[in-house]
mmCIF file of the N, C-alpha and C atoms, coordinates in Angstrom:
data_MODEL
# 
_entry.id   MODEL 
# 
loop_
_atom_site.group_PDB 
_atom_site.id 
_atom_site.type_symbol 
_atom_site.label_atom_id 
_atom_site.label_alt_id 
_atom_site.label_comp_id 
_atom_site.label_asym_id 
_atom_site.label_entity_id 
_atom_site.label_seq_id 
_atom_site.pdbx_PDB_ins_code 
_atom_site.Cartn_x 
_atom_site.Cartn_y 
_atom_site.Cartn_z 
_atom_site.occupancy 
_atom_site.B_iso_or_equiv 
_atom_site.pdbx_formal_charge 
_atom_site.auth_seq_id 
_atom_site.auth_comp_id 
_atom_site.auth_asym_id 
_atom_site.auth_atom_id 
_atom_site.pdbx_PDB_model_num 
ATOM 1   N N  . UNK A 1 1  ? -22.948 30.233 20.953 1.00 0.00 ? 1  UNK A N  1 
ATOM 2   C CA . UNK A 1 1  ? -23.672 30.528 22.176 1.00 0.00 ? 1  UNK A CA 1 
ATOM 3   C C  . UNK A 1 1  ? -24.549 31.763 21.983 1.00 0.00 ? 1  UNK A C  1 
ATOM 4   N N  . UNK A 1 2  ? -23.876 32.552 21.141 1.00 0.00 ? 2  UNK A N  1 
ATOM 5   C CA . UNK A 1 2  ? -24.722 34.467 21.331 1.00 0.00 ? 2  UNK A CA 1 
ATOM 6   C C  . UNK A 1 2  ? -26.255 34.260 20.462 1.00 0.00 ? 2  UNK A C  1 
ATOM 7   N N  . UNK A 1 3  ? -25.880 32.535 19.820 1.00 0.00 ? 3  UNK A N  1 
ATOM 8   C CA . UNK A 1 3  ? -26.780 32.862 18.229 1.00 0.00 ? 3  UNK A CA 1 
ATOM 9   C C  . UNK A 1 3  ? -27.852 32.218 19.112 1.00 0.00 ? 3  UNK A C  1 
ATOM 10  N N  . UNK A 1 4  ? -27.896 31.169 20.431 1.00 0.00 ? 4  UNK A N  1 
ATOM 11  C CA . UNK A 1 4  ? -29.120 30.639 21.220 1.00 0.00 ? 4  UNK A CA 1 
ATOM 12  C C  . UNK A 1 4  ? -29.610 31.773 21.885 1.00 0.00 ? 4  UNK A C  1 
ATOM 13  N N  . UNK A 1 5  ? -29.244 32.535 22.401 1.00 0.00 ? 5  UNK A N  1 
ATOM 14  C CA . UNK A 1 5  ? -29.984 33.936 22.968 1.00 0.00 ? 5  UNK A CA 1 
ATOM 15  C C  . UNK A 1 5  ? -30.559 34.981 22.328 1.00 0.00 ? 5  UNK A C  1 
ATOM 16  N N  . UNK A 1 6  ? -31.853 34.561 22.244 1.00 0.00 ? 6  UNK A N  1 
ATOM 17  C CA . UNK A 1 6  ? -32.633 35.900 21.239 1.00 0.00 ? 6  UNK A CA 1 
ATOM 18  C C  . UNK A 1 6  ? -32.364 37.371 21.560 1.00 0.00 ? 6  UNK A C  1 
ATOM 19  N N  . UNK A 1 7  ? -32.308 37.610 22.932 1.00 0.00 ? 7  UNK A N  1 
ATOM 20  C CA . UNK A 1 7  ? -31.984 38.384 23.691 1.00 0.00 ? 7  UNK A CA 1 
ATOM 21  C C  . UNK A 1 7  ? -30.682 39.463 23.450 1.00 0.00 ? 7  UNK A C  1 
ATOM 22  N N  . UNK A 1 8  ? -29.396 38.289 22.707 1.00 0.00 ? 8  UNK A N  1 
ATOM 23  C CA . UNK A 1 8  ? -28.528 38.613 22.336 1.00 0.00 ? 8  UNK A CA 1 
ATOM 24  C C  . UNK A 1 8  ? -28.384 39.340 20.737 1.00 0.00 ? 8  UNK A C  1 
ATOM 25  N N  . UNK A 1 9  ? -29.664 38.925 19.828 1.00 0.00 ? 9  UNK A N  1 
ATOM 26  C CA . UNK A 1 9  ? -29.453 39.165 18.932 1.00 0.00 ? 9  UNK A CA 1 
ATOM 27  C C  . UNK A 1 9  ? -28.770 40.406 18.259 1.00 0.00 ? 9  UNK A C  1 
ATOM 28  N N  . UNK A 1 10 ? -29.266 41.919 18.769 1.00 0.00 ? 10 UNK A N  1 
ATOM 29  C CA . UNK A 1 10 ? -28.912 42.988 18.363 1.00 0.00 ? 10 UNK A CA 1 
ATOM 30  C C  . UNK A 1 10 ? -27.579 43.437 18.957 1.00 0.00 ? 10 UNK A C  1 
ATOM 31  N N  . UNK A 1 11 ? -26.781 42.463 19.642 1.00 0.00 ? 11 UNK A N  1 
ATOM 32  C CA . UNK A 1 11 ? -25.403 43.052 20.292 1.00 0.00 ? 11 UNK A CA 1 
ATOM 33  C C  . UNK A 1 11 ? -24.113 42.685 19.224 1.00 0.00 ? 11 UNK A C  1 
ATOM 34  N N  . UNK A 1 12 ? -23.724 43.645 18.987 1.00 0.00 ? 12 UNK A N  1 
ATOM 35  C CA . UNK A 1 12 ? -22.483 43.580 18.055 1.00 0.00 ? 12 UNK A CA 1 
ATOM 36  C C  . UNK A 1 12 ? -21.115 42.198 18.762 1.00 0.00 ? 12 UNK A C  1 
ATOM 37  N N  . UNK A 1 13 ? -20.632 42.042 17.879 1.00 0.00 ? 13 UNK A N  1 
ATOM 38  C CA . UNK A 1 13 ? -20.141 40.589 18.613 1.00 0.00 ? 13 UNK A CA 1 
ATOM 39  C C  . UNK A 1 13 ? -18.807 41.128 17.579 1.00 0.00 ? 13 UNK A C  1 
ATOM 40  N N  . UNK A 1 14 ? -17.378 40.676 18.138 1.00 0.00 ? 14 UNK A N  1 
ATOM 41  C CA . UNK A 1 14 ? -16.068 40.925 17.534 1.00 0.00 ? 14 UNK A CA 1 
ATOM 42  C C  . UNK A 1 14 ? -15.471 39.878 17.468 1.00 0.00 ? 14 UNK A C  1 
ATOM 43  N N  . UNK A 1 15 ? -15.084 38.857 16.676 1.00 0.00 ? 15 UNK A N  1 
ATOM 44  C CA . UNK A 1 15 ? -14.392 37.705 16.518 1.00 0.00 ? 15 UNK A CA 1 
ATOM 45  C C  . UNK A 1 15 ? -13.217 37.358 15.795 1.00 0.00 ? 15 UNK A C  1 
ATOM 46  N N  . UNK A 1 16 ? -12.432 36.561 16.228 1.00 0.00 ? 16 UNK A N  1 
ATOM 47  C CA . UNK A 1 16 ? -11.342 35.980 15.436 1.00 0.00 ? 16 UNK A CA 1 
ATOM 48  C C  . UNK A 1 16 ? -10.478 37.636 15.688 1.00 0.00 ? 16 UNK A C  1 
ATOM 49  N N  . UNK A 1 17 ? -10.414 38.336 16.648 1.00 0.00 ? 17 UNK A N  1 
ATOM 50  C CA . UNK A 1 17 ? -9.830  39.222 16.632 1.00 0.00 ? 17 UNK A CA 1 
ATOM 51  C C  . UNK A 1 17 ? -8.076  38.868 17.636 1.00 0.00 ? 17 UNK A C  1 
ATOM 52  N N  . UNK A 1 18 ? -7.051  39.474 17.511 1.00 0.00 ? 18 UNK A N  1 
ATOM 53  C CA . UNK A 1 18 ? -6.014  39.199 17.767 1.00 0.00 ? 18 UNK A CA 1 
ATOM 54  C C  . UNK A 1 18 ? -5.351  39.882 19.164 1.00 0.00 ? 18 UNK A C  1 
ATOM 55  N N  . UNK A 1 19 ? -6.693  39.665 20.616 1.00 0.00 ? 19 UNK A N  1 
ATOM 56  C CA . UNK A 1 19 ? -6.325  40.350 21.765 1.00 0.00 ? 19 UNK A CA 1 
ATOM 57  C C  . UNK A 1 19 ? -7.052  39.203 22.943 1.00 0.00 ? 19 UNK A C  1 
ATOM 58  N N  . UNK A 1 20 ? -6.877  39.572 23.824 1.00 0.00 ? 20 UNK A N  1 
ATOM 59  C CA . UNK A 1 20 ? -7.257  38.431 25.343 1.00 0.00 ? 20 UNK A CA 1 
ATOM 60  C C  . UNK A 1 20 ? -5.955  37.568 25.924 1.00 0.00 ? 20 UNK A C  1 
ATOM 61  N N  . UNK A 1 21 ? -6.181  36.297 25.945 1.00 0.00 ? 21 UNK A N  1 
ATOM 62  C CA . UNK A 1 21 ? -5.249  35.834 27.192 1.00 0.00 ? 21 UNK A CA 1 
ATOM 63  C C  . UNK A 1 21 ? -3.808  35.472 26.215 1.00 0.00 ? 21 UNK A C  1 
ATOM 64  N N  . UNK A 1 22 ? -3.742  36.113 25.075 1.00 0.00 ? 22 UNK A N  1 
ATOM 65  C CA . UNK A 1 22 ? -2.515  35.823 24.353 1.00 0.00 ? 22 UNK A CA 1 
ATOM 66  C C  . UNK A 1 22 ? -1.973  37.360 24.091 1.00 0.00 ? 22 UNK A C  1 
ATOM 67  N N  . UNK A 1 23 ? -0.981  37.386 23.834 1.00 0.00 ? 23 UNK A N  1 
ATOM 68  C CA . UNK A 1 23 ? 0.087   38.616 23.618 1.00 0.00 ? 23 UNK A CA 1 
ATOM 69  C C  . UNK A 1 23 ? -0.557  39.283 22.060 1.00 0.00 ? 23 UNK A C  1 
ATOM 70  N N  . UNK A 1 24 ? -1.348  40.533 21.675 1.00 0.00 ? 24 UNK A N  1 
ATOM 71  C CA . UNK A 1 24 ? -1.592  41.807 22.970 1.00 0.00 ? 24 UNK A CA 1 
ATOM 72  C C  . UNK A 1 24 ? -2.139  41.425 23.852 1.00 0.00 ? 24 UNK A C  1 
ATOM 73  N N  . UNK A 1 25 ? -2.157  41.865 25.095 1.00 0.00 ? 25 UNK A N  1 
ATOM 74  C CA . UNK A 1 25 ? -3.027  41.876 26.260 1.00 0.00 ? 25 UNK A CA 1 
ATOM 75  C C  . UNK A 1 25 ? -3.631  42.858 26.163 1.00 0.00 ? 25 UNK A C  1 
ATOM 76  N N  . UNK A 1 26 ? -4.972  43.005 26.231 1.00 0.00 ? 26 UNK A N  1 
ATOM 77  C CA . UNK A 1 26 ? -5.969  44.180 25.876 1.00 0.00 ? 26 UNK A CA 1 
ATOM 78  C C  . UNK A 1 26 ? -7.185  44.057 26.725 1.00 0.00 ? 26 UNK A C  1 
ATOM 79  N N  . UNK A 1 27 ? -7.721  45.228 27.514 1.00 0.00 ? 27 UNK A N  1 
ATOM 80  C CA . UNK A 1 27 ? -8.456  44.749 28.455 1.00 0.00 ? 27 UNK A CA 1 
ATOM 81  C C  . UNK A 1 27 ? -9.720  46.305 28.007 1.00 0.00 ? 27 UNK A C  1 
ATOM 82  N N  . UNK A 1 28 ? -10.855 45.231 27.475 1.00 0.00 ? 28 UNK A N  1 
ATOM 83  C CA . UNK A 1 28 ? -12.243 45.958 27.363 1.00 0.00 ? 28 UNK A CA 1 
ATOM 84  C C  . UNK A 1 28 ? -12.826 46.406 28.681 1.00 0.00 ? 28 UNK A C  1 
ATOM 85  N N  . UNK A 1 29 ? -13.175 47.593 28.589 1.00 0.00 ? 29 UNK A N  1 
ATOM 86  C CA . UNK A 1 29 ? -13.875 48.024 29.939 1.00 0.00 ? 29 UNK A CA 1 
ATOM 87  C C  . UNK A 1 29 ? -15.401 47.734 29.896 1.00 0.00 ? 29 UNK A C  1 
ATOM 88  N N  . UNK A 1 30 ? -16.263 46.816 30.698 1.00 0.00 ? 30 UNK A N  1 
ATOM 89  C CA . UNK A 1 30 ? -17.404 46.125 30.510 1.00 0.00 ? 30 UNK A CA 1 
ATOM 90  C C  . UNK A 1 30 ? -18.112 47.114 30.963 1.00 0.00 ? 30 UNK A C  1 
ATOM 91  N N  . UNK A 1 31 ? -19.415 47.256 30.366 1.00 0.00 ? 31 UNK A N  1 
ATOM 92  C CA . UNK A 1 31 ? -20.216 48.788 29.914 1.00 0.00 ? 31 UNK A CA 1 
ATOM 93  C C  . UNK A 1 31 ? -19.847 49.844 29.666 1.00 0.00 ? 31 UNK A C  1 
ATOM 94  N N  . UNK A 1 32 ? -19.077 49.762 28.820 1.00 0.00 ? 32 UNK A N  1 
ATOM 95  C CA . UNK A 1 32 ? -17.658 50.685 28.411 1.00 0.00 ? 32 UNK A CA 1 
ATOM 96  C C  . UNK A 1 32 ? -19.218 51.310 26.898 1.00 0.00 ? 32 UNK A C  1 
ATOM 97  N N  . UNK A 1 33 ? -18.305 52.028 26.049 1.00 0.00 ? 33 UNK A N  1 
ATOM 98  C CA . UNK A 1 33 ? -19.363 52.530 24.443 1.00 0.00 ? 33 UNK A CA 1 
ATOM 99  C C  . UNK A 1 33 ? -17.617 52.795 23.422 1.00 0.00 ? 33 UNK A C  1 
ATOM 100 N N  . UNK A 1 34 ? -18.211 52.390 22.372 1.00 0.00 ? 34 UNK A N  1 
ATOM 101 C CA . UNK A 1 34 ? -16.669 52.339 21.490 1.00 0.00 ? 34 UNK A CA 1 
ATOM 102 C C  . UNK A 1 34 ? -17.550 52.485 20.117 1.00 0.00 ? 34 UNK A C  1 
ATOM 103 N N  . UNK A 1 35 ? -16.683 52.822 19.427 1.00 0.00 ? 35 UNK A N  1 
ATOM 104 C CA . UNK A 1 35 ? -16.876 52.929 17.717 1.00 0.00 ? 35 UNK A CA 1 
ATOM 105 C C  . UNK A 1 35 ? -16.138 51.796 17.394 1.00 0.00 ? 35 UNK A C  1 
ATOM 106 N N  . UNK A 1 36 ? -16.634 50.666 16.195 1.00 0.00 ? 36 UNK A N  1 
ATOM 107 C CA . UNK A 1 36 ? -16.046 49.725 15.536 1.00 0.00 ? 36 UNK A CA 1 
ATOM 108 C C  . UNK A 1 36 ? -15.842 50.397 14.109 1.00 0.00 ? 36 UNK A C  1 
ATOM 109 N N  . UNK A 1 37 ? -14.726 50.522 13.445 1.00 0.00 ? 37 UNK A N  1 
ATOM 110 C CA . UNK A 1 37 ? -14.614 51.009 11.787 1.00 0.00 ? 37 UNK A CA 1 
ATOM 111 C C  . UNK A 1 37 ? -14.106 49.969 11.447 1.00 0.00 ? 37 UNK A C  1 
ATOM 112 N N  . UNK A 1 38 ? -14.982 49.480 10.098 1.00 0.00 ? 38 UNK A N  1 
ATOM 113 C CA . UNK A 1 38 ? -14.733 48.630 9.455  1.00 0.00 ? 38 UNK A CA 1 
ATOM 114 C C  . UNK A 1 38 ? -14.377 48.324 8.361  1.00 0.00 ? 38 UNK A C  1 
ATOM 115 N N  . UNK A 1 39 ? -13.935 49.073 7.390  1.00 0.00 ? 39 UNK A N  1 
ATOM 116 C CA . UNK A 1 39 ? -13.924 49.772 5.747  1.00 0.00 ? 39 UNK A CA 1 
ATOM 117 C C  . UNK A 1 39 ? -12.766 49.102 5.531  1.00 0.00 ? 39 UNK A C  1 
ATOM 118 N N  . UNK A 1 40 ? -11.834 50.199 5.156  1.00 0.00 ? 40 UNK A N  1 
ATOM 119 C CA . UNK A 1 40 ? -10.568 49.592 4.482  1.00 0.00 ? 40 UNK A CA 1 
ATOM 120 C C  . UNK A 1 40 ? -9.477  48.855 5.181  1.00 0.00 ? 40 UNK A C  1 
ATOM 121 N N  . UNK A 1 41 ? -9.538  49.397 7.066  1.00 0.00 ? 41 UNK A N  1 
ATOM 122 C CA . UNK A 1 41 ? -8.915  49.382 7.753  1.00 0.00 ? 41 UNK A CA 1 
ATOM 123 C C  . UNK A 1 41 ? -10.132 48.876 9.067  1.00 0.00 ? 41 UNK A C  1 
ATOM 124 N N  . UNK A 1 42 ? -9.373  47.988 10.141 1.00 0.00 ? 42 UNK A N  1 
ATOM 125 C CA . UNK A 1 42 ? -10.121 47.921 10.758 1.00 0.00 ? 42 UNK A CA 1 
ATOM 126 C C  . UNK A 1 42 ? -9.708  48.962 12.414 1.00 0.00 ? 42 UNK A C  1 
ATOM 127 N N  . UNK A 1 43 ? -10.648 49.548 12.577 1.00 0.00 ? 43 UNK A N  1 
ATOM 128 C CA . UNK A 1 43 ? -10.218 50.252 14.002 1.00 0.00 ? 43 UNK A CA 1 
ATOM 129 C C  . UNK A 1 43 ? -10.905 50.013 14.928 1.00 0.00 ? 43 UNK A C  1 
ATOM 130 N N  . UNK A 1 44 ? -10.653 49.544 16.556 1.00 0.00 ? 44 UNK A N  1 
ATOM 131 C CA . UNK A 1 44 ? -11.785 49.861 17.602 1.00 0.00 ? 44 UNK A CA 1 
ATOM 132 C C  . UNK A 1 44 ? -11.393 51.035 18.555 1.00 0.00 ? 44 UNK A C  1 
ATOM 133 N N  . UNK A 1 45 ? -12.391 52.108 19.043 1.00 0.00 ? 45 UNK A N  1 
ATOM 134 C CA . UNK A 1 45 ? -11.993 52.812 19.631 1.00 0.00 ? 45 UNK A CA 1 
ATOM 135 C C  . UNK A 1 45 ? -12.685 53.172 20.987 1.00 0.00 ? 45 UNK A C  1 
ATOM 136 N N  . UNK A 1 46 ? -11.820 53.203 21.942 1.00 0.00 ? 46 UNK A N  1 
ATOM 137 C CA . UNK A 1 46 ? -12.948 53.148 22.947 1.00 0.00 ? 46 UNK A CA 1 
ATOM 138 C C  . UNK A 1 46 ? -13.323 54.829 23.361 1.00 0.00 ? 46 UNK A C  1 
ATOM 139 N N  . UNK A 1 47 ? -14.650 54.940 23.393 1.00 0.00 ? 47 UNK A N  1 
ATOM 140 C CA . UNK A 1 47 ? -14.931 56.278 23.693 1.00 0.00 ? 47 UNK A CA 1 
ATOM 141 C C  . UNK A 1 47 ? -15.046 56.664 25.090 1.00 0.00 ? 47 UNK A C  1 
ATOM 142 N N  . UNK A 1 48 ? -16.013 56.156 25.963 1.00 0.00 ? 48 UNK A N  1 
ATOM 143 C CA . UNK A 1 48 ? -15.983 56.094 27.130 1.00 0.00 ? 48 UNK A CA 1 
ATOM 144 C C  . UNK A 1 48 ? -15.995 54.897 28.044 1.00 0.00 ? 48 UNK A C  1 
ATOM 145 N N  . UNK A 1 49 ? -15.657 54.954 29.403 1.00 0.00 ? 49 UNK A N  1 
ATOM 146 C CA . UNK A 1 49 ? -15.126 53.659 29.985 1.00 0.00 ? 49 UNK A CA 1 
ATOM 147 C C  . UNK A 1 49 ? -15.374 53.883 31.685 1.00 0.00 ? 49 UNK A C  1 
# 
């Protein structure tokens, strides 16, 4: 769906990740700003919310 919206192109997108309507329950704050680290380890962190 994100790849038909040109619009969408430059928005970072997180997938196959292990949170939402299954156990963790993890709730993104929408227009929230976060750091994604991606290296050896993966981290998301939310900065402000």
């Amino acid at each position: 769906i994100i790849k038909t919206k040109k619009e969408l192109n430059n928005i970072p997108v997180i997938a196959n990740a292990d949170f939402g309507h299954t156990t963790p329950h993890i709730t993104f704050p929408i227009g929230g700003t976060a750091k994604l680290y991606a290296k050896e380890r993966v981290k998301l962190e939310i900065i402000k919310h």
